[in-house]
Each structure stands twice: as structure tokens, then as C-alpha cells.
Rosetta silent file (secondary structure, phi, psi, omega in degrees, C-alpha in Angstrom):
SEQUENCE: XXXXXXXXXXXXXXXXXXXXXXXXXXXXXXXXXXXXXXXXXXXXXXXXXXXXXXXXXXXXXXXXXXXXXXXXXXXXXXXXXXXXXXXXXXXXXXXXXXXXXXXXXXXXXXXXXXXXXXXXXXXXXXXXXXXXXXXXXXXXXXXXXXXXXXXXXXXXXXXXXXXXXXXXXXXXXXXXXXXXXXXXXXXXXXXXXXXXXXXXXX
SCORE:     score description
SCORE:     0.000 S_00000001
   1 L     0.000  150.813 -157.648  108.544  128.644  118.105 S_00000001
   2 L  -147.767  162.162 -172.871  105.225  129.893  117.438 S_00000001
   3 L    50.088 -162.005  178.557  103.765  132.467  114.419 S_00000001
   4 L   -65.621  136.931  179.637  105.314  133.788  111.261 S_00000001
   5 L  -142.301  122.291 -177.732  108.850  133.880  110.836 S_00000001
   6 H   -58.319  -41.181 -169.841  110.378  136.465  107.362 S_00000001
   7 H   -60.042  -72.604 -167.137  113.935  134.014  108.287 S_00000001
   8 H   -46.339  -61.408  164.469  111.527  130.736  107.370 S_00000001
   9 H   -46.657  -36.372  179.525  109.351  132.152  104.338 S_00000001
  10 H   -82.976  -13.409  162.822  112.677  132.796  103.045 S_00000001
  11 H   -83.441  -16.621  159.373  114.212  129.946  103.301 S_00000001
  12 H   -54.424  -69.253 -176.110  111.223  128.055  101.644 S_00000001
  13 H   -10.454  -91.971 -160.610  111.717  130.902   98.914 S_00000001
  14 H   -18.241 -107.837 -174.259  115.211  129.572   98.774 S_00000001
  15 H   -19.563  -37.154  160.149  114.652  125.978   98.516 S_00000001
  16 H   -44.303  -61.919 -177.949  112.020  126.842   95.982 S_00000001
  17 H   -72.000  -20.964  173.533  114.072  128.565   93.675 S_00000001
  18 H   -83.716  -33.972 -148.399  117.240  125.552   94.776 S_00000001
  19 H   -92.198  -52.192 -156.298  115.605  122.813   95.640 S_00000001
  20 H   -85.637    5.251  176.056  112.726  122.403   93.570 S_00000001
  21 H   -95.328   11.254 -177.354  114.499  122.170   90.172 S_00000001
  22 H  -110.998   15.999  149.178  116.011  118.738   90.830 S_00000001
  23 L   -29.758  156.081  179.063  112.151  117.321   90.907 S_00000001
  24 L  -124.215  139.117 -177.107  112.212  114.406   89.245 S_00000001
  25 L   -27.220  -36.025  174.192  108.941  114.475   86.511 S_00000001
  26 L   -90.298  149.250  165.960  107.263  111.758   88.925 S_00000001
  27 L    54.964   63.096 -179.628  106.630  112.744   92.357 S_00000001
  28 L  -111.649  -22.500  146.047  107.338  116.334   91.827 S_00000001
  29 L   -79.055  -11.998 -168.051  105.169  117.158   94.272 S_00000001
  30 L  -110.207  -20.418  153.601  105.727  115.594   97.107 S_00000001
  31 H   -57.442  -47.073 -174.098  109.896  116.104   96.506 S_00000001
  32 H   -94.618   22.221  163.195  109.185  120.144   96.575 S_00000001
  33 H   -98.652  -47.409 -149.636  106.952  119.359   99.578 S_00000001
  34 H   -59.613  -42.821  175.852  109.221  117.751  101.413 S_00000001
  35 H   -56.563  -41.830  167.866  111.388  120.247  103.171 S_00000001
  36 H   -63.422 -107.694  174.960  108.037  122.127  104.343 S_00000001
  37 H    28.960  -54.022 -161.006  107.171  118.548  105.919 S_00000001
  38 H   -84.373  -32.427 -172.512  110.310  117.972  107.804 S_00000001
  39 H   -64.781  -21.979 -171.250  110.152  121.525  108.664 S_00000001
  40 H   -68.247  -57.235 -177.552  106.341  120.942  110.256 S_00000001
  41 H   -71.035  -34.247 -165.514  107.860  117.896  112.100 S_00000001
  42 H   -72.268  -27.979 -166.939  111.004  119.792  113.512 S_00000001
  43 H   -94.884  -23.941  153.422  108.565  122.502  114.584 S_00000001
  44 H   -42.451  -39.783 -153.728  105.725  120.015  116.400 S_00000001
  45 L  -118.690   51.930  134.460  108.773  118.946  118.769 S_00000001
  46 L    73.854  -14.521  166.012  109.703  122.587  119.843 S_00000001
  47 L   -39.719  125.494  163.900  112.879  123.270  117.440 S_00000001
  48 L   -96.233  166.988 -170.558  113.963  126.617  116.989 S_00000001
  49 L   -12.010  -86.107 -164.740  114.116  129.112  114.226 S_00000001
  50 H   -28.684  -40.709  179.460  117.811  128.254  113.625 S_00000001
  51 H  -106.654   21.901  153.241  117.211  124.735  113.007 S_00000001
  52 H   -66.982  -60.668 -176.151  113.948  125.121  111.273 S_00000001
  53 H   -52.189  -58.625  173.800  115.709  127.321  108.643 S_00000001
  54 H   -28.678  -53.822 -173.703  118.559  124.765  108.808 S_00000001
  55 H   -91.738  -26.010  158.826  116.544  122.101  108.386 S_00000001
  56 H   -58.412  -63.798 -146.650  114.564  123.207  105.011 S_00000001
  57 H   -82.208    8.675  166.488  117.659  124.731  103.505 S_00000001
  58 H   -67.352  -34.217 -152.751  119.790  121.360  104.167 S_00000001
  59 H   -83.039  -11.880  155.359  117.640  119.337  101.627 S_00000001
  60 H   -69.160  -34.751 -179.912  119.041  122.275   99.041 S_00000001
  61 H   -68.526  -41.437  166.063  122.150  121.311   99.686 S_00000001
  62 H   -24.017  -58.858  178.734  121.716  117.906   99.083 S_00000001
  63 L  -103.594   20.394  159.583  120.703  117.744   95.603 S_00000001
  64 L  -103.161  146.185  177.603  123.083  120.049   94.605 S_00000001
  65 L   -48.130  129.848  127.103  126.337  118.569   92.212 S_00000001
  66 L   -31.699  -55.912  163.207  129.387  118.852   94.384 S_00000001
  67 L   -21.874  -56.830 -165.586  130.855  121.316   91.566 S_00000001
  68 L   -88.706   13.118 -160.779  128.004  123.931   92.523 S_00000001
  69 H   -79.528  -38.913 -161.255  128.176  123.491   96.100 S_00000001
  70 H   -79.359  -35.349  168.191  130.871  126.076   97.008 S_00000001
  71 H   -56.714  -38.817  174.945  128.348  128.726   95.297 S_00000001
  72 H   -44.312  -60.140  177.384  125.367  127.350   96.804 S_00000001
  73 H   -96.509    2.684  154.338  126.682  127.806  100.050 S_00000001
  74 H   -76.053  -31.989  166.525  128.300  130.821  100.122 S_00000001
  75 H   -65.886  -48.839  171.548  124.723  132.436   98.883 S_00000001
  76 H   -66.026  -17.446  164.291  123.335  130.596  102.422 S_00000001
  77 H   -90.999   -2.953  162.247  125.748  131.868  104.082 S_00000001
  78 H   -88.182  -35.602 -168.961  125.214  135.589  103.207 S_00000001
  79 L  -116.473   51.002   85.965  121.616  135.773  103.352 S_00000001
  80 L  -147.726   69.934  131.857  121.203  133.710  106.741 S_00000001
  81 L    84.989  155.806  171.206  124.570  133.662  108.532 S_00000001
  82 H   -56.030   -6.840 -173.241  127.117  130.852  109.198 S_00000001
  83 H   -89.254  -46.901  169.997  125.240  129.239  112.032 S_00000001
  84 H   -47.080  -56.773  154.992  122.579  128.263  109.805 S_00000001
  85 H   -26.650  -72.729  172.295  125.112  127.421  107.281 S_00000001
  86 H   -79.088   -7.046  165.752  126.574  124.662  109.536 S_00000001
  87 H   -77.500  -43.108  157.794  123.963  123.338  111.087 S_00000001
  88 H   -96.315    6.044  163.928  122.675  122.360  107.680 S_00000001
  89 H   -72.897  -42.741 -166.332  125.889  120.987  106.136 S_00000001
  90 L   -71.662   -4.474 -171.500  126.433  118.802  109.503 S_00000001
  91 L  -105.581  -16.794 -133.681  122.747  117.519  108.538 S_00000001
  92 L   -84.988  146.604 -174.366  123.320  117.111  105.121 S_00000001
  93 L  -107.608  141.983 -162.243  122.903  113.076  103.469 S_00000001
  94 L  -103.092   98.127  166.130  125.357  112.653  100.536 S_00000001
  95 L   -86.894   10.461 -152.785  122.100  112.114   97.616 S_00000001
  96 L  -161.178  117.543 -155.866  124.232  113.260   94.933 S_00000001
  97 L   -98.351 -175.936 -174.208  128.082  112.882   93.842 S_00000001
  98 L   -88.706    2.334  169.007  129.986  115.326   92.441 S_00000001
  99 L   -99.046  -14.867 -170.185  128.891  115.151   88.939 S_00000001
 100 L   115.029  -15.950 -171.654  124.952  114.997   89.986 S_00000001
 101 L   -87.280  175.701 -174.316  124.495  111.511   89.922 S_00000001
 102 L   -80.752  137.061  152.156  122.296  109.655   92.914 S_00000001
 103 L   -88.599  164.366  153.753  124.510  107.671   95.101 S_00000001
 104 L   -22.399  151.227 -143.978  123.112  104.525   95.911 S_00000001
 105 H  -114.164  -39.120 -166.204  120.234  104.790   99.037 S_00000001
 106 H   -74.175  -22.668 -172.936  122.526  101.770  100.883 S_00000001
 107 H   -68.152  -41.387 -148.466  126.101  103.546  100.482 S_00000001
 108 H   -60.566  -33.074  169.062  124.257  106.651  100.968 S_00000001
 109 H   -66.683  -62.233  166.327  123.192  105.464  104.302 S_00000001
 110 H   -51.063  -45.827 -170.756  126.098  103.965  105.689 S_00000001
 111 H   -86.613   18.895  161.472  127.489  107.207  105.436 S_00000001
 112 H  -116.688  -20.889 -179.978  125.433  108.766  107.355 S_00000001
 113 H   -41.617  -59.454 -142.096  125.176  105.749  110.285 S_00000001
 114 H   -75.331  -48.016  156.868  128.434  107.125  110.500 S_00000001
 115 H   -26.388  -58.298 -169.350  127.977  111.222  110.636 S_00000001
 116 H   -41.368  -33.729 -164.274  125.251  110.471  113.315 S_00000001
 117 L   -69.874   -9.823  163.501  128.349  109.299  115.817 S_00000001
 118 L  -163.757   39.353  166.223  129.098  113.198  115.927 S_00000001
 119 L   -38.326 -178.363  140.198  126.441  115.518  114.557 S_00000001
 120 L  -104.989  172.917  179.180  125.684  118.068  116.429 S_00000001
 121 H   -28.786  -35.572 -161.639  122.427  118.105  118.473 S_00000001
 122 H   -96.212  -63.791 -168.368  120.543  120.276  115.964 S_00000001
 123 H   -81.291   -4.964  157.396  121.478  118.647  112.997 S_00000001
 124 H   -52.587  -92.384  167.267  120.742  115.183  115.140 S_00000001
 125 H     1.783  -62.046 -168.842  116.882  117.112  114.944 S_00000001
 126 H   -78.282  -21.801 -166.136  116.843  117.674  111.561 S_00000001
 127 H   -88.898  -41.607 -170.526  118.064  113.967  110.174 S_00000001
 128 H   -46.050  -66.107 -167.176  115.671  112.721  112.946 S_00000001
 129 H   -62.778  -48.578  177.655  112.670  114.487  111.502 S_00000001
 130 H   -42.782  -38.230  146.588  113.573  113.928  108.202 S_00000001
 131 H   -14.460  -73.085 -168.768  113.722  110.204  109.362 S_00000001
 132 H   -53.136  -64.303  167.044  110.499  110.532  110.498 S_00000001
 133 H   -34.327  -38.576 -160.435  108.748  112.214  107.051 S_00000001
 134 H   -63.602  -76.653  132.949  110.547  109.027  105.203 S_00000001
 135 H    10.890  -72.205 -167.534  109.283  106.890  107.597 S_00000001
 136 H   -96.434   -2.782  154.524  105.522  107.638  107.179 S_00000001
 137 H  -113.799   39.014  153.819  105.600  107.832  103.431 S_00000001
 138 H   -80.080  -47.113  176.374  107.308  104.626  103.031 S_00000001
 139 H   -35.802  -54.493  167.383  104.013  103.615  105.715 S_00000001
 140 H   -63.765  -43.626  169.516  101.840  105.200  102.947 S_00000001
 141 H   -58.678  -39.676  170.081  103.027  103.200  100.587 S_00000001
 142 H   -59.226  -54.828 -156.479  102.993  100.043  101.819 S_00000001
 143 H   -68.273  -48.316 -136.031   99.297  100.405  103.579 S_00000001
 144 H  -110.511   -0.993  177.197   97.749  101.892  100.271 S_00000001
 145 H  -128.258  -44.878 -134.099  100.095  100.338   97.275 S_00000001
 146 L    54.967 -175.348 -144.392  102.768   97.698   98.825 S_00000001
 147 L   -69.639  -18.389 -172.834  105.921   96.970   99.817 S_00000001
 148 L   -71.365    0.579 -174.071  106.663   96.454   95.699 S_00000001
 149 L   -89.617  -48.045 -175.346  106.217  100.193   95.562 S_00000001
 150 H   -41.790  -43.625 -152.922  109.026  101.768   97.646 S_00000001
 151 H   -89.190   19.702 -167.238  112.031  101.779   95.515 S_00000001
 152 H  -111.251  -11.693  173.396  109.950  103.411   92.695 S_00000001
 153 H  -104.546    4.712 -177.202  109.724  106.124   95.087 S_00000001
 154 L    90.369    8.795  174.678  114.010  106.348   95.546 S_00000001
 155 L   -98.595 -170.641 -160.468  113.232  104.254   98.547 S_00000001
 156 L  -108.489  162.998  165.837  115.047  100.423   99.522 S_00000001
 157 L   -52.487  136.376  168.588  113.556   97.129   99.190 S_00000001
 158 H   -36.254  -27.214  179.472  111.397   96.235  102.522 S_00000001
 159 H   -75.586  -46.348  176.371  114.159   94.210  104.072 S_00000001
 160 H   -25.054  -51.954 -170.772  116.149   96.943  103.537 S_00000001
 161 H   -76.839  -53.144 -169.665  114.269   99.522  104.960 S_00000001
 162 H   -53.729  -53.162  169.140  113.494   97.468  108.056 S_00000001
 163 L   -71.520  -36.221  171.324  117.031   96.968  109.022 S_00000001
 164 H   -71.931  -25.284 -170.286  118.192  100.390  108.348 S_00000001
 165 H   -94.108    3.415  148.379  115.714  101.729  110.919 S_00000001
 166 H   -90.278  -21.234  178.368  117.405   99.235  113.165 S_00000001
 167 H   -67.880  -73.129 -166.579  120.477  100.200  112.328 S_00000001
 168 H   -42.126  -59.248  171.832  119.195  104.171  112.675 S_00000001
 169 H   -19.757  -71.965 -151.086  117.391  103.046  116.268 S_00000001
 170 H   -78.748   -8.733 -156.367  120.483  102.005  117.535 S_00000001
 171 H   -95.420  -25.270  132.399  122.946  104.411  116.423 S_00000001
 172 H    -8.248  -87.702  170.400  120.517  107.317  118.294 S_00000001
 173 H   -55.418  -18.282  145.009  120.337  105.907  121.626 S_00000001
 174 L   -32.410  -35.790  174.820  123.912  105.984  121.226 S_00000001
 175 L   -64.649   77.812 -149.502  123.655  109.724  121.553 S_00000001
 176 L  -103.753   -9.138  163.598  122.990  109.675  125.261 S_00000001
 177 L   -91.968   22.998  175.459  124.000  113.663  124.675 S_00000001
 178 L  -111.126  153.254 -160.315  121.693  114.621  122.565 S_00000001
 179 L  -107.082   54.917 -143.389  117.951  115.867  123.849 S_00000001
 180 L  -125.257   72.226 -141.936  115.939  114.839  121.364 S_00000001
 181 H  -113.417  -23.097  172.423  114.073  111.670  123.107 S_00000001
 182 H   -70.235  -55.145  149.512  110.295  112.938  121.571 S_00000001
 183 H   -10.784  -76.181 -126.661  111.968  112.542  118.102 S_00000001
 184 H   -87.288  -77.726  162.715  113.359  109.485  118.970 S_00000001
 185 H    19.401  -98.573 -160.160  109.959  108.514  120.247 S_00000001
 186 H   -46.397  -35.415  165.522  108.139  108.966  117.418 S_00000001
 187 H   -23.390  -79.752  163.950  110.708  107.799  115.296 S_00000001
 188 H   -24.848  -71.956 -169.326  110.369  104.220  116.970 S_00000001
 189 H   -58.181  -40.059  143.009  107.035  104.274  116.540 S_00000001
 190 H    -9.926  -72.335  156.979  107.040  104.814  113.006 S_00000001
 191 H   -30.455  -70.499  127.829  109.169  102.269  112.826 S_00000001
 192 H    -0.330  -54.782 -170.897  107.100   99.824  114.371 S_00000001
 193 H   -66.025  -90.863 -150.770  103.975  100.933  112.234 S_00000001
 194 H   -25.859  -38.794  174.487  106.302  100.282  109.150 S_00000001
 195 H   -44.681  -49.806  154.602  107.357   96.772  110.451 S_00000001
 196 H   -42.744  -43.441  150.033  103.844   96.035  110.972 S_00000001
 197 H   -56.044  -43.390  151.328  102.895   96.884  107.310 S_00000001
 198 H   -37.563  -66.741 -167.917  105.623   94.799  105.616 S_00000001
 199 L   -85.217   -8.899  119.467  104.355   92.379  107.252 S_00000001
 200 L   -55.183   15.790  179.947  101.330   92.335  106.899 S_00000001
 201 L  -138.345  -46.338  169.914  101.270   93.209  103.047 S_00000001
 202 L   -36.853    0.000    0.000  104.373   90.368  102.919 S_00000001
């Protein structure tokens, strides 16, 4: 996809006005960054609109309290259609319980190891790139602070980290129907960089 798209400004809108009021006081920029980011990666590797849109307005869904959910997404699904709608619920990472509170980054994970066995393709895309975004500013962190830095950012302990993106690796290539092998690519390599940095700052 290439130029301006009215569907895309508006779904930043959205996530602005959704997304960005569950900042946390620290890092507030780079949380209400983040959705442009993944969208930037999803759009390097050739994604279209639908899962562009998808993929910003899943990270509203995220951080919203189960309670507020069934409004949330009935307003995405009127102003840009059920397809969008399910493509970013099938994406979606459970950050948040039904009261609001954080789950836990390792539960929170396992439950998604487990989603991955039957996303669909598109929302494969979107967890990928998000993956990826994670992925290089845990990388930042490490190279320019260390590894004692991550979980002060809502991220896991370095062993942690290391092993989920072995974990992530394999549960991918598992996908042998999904087309997303430049993702996956970079993904790796990411991965790799990070490994590199642990160990080196270890």
C-alpha cells in the first residue's frame, strides 16, 4: 500500500482518543507511539489497508477493561466494518483482565503461544510486527541502558525474553500456511541481535 489512506488517519484518531489514555506517566510516549510503529513495520512488508487499520486499532483493544470491551468494539465495528473488527480481536494479546489490571507478561504470553496455533494470516502479520517493534526496543535497551532495564519498561527478565522468542520462533514456522516468511525473517534477526546484547552486557 502506498500514499495517504482517510481509513488509517482515522484509525490513529481512534487509538488516540482509546488508546492513548491508558499511558502510563513513564514512557508515555513511546506507549502512544507504538501502534504508529507496528503500523510502519506491517506496512514496510507490503500489508494491506485492512490489516494496517487492524493492526493500530488492535493495541486499543488491548488495554481496554473487559467490562468496556463490548462498547469499544461495537464503535470499531461501525465506523470500519466487521472485517477490521476481527482481524484485530484474532490479534489481540490479553494485557489487561477484566477489571483493568495487567496480567502478568509470562501468563500473558503463554496465551498467546497458544492463539498463534490458529490466527488467521493477517492477524499472524500484525502479532509478528508487533513482535518485531518489542523486539528492537528491548535491543535499545539493553545496547544503551542494560539488560537490568527491561522489566521497568513492562518487559521480562533477559532469560525470559530470550526463551520466549524461542518459544515465538518455533511456534511460527509451525504456520507452514501462513505467508509471512519476510516477517519471520526479520523477526529472527532481531532475535539474534537481542541474544547478542544480553550477552554481551551479561
Amino acid at each position: 500500500m502506498q500514499g495517504y489512506s482517510d481509513r488509517i488517519n482515522h484509525a490513529l484518531a481512534f487509538a488516540a482518543k482509546y488508546h492513548a489514555p491508558y499511558a502510563p506517566e513513564d514512557g508515555a510516549m513511546h506507549y502512544v507511539a507504538h501502534p504508529a510503529n507496528v503500523a510502519i513495520i506491517l506496512a514496510r512488508h507490503g500489508a494491506d489497508e485492512t490489516t494496517l487499520v487492524a493492526g493500530i486499532l488492535h493495541h486499543v483493544i488491548e488495554v481496554c477493561p473487559g467490562s468496556d470491551r463490548s462498547a469499544l468494539t461495537a464503535k470499531i465495528n461501525e465506523k470500519f466494518g466487521p472485517v477490521v473488527l476481527s482481524v484485530a480481536r484474532d490479534a489481540v494479546e490479553q494485557l489487561v483482565d477484566a477489571h483493568g489490571a495487567l496480567v502478568p507478561w509470562s501468563h500473558r504470553k503463554r496465551l498467546l503461544l497458544t492463539a498463534l496455533a490458529t490466527m488467521e494470516p493477517r492477524a499472524l502479520d500484525i502479532c509478528c510486527a508487533d513482535e518485531i517493534h518489542q523486539c528492537g526496543t528491548a535491543i535499545t535497551l539493553v545496547e544503551r541502558l542494560g539488560i537490568e532495564y527491561l522489566p521497568a519498561q513492562g518487559l521480562a527478565p533477559a532469560p525470559l525474553m530470550t526463551a520466549w522468542y524461542g518459544d515465538l520462533a518455533d511456534a511460527l514456522a509451525r504456520r507452514e500456511d501462513w505467508p509471512g516468511r519476510a516477517l519471520r525473517q526479520e523477526l529472527n534477526s532481531l532475535r539474534a541481535r537481542f541474544t547478542n546484547a544480553v550477552h554481551r552486557d551479561g
